[in-house]
N, C-alpha and C positions, 0 to 999 in steps of 0.2 A: 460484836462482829459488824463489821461495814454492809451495806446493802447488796452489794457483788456477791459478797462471800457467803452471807444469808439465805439470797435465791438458790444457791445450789446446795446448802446443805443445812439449812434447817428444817428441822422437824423429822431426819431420819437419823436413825444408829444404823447401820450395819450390821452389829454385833445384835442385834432382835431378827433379823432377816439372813442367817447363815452366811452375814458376810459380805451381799451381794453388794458390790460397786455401784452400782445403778436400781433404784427402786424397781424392786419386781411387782407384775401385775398379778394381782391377787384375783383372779377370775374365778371365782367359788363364789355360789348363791350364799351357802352356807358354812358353821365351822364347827367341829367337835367341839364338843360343851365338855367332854373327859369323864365328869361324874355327875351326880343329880347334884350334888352338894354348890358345885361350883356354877351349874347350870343355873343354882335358885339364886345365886349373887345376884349373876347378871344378870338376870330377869330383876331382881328387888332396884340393881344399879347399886347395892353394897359395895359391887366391884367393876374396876371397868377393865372392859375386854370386847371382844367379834363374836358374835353367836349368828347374826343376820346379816347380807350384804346391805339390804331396804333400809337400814339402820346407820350401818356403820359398816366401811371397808377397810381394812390396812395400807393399800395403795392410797383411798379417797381419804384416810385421815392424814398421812404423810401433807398431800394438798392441802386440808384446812390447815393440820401447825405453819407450813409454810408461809401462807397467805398469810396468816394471823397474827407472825410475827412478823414478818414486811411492812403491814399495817398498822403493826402497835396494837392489836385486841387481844384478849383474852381467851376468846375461842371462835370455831367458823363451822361454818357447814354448807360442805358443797352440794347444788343441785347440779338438775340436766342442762339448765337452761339459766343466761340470763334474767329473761323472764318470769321463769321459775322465781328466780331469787327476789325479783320487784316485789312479783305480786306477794310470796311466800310472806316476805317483812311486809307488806302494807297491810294484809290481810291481820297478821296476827297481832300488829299492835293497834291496830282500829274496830279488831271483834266488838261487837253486842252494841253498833249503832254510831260508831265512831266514825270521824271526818279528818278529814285529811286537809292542809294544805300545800300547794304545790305551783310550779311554773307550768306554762303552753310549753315554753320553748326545749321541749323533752326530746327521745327517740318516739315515734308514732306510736309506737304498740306500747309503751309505758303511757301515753294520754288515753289511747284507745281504751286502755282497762279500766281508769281513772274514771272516765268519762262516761263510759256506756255499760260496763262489764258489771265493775263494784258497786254501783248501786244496786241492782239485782238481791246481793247479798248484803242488803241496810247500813252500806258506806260510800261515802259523800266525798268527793275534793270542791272546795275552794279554791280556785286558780286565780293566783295572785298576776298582775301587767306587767309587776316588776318586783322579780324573789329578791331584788337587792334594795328595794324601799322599805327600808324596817317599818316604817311607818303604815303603811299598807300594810304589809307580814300582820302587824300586832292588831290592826283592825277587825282582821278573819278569824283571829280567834276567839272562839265559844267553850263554851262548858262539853262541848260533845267532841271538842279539838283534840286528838290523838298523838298529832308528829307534823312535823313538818317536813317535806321530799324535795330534795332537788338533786341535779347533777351539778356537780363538780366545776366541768367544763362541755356546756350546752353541747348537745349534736341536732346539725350540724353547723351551727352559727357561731361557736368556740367562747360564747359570752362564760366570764369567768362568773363561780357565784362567790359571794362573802359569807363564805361557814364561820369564820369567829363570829360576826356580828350574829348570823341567823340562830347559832348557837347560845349565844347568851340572852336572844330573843326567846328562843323556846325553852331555857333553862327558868328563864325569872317566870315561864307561864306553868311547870313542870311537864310541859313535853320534849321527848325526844326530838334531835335532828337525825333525818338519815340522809347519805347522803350518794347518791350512782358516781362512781368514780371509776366508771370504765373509761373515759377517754385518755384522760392523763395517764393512769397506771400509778401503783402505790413509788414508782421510784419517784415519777416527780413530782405527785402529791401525795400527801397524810393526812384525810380529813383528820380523824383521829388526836392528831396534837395541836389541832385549835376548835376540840371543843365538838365534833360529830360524835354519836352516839351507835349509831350503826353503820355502814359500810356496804357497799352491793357491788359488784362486779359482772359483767358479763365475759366471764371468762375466754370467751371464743375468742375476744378482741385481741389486743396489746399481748396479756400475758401469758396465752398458748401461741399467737403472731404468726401460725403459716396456716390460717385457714382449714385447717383439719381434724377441730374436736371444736364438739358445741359443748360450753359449760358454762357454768354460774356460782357464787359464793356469796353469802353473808358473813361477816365481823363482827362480834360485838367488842364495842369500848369496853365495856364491863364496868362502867361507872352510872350508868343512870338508876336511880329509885324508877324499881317498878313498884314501887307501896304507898306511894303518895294519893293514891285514893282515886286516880282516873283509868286505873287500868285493872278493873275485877279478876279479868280473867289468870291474873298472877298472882292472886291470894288465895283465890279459890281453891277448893280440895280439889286431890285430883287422884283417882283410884290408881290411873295408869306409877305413877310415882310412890304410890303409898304401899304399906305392908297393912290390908284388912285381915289379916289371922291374927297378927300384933297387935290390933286395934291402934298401929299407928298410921297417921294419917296427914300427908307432904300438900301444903301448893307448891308452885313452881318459885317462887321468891323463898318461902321456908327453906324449901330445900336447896338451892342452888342461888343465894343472894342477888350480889349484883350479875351473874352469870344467869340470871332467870329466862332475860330473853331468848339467847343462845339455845338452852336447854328446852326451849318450849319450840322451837322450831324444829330441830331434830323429831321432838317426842309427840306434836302433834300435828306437826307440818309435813317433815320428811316420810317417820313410819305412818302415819296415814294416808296423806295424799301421794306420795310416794312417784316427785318427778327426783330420782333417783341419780345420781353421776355414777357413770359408764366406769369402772378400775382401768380401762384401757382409754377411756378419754382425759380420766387424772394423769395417767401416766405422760400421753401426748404433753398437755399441760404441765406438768412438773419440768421435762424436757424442754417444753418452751419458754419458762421462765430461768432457765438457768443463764439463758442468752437475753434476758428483758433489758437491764441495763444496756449492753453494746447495739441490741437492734433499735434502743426508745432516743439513743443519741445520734446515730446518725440520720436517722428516720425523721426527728426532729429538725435538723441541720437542713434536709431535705425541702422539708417542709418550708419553712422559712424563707430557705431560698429561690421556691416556688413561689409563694406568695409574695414575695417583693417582686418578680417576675410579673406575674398577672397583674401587678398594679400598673405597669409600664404597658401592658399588651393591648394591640387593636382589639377594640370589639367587646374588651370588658369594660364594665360599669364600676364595678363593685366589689372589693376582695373581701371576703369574712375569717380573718381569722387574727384572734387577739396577740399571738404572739409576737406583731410587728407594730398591734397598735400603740398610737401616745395617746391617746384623748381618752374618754372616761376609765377604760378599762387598764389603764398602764398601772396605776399604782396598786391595784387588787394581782398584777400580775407579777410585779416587783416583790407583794408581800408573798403570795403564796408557790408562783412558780417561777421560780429565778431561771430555772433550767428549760423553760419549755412549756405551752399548752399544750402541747400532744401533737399528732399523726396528720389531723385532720386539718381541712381548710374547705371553703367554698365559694362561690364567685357567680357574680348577676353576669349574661351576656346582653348586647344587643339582640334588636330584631323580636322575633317572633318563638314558640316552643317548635318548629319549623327547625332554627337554628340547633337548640340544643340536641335535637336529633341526630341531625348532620354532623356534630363532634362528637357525640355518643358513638356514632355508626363509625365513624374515621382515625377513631384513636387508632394506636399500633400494637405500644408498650404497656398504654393503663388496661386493665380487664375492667371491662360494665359486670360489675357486683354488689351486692346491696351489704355487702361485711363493710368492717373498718378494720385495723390493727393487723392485716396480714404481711407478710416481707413483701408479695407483687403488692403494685400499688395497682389503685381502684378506683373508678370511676362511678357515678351513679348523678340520675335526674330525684333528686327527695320528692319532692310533690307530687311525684308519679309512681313513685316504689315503698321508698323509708316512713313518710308521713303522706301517703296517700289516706290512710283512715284517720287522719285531724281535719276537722273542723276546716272550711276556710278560715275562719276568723282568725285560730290559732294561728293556724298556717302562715297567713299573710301579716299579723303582729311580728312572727316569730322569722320573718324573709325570707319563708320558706313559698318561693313562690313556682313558676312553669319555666322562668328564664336561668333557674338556680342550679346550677353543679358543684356536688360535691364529690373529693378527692381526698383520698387515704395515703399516704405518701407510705412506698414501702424500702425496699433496701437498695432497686437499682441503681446507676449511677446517675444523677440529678441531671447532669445537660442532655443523657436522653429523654429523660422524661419531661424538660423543656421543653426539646425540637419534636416533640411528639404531638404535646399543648399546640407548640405554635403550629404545626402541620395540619393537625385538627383542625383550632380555627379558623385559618387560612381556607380551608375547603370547604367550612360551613358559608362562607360569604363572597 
């Protein structure tokens, strides 16, 4: 099936749901188990089926197969929260003292965690100046080296990353890449078929797209060894998994192979920490992926034709966004995004944080929001909202400075959202 036909209807039958044309919300905490017989399956996981919402949903699974085949993985699991999803995957493939390597030029509250959170619980990032300098990349890595993080396409400075390279960087060391591929969206990138290992999404963004359901999803590739010796915690026994009356006795890789990771985040990520997705926030989502492709194309279109716009305009310095650029980042965008960087774009003003005020305050059409990926488009100051808890340093490496605004381009007609721009600046100065 093509990607169009995909989004709307992969990963449901009808014929399991009475038919129903449209994914019904399965709003039940819980679901008749029928007999004790059938109850002890799914508890052993001899069989798969719904016994717990905290677990697993019928609406929120429809969303993983969806997702997961958009992406090419093998299987997903959705949280509450973008964030959810970061931390969920960093956490569990860097347990028992593990490090991480990763870029500044993130969303704030993905360095935030990195930086001040995960240490707490005895994991480390090395933050690399430049995730596209293999040479550097391969320098950070140690024996306590777990994965390597990046996004896809930086927010909100739109730098593209190189997952085939970084991929075959942490393949020759036997770590996984993960890699945030919330700004593109899976139509116009696949980490996946050059070589990512995991996949994160902040589902609020691009692929629910009207701003009205917060969610999050993991992918897994379903190709990496998790048994090559640096990751205990997928060999180990694990009672939750095992039949102790059988004296049989599952890790997570025995049981579940290359599908280890996957299965370890549901089982001790999800049921226990339990940042849960909403059956009616999946459903939002499932709804608004059905429309990804037609909103990610003109929205893009938008975008572009925005940011050729601001290169020409009084008062700006500086446009940030790759998909018009020629210089270093053109042939990273020829190879992986023919279609498009995404939504977003950003841009240095003249003058003082004084000014960026006064266009904040003065827009008409953009709304000041701190989302990306909604149909309105959106305005926001980063260094005062998105990455206000980075670091200067990061910060200001990463041109995330007090003169910086960033724009989410949504589905209105593009020349209002020019005469909007230029009205703004025009009254800031």
């Amino acid at each position: 099936m093509t990607f169009e036909t995909d989004a709307i209807h992969a990963g449901y039958g009808s014929q399991y749901n009475l038919y129903a044309a449209s994914v019904p919300i399965y709003a039940t905490a819980a679901f008749d188990m029928a007999s004790a017989l059938h109850a002890d399956e799914l508890a052993s996981g001899e069989k798969q089926g719904f016994s717990y919402s905290r677990v697993a949903n019928p609406t929120v699974d429809i969303l993983e197969k969806r997702l997961a085949r958009l992406e090419g993985g093998v299987g997903a699991v959705a949280v509450s929260s973008g964030m959810a999803a970061v931390s969920y995957a960093l956490l569990c493939v860097a347990e028992q003292g593990g490090s991480i390597i990763s870029p500044t030029n993130l969303y704030g509250a993905s360095v935030d965690a990195m930086e001040t959170f995960f240490p707490n619980f005895g994991i480390h990032t090395d933050f690399a100046k430049n995730i596209n300098d293999l040479d550097e990349v391969e320098s950070l890595i140690i024996p306590h080296t777990r994965a390597i993080f990046a996004e896809s396409v930086a927010n909100p400075s739109t730098e593209i990353t190189d997952v085939e390279g970084l991929a075959s960087l942490a393949h020759k060391h036997g770590i996984p890449l993960i890699v945030d591929n919330t700004v593109p969206t899976p139509y116009l990138f696949r980490p996946i078929e050059f070589g990512a290992d995991i996949v994160i999404h902040s589902t609020t963004k691009g692929i629910t797209g009207h701003g009205n359901a917060i969610g999050g999803i993991i992918i897994d590739a379903g190709h990496f060894d998790w048994t090559n010796g640096r990751f205990p915690q997928f060999t180990q026994t694990e009672l939750v998994i095992s039949d102790e009356r059988k004296g049989k006795w599952e890790s997570f890789s025995s049981a579940f192979g290359k599908e280890a990771f996957i299965h370890r985040i549901r089982t001790k990520y999800l049921r226990t920490l339990g940042a849960v997705q909403s059956p009616f926030n999946a459903y939002l989502q499932l709804v608004g992926l059905e429309t990804l492709p037609q909103r990610i194309r003109q929205e893009v279109d938008s975008a572009t034709a925005i940011a050729a716009h601001l290169q020409q305009a009084p008062h700006v310095t500086k446009v940030f966004y790759t998909g018009i650029d020629e210089g270093s980042q053109a042939a990273l965008r020829k190879k992986y995004l023919p279609h498009g960087v995404g939504t977003i774009l950003s841009f240095l003003v003249e003058g003082s944080e004084e000014n960026v005020v006064r266009i904040l305050d003065s827009v008409k059409t953009f709304t000041y929001i701190p989302n990306i990926g909604d149909a309105k488009s959106l305005i926001v100051n980063p260094a005062r909202i998105t990455h206000r808890e980075v670091p200067a340093e990061y910060r200001d490496a990463a041109g995330v400075t007090d003169n910086l605004i960033r724009l989410s381009i949504g589905l209105e007609d593009v020349s209002d959202l020019i005469a909007d721009l230029d009205q703004a600046i025009a009254s800031a100065y």
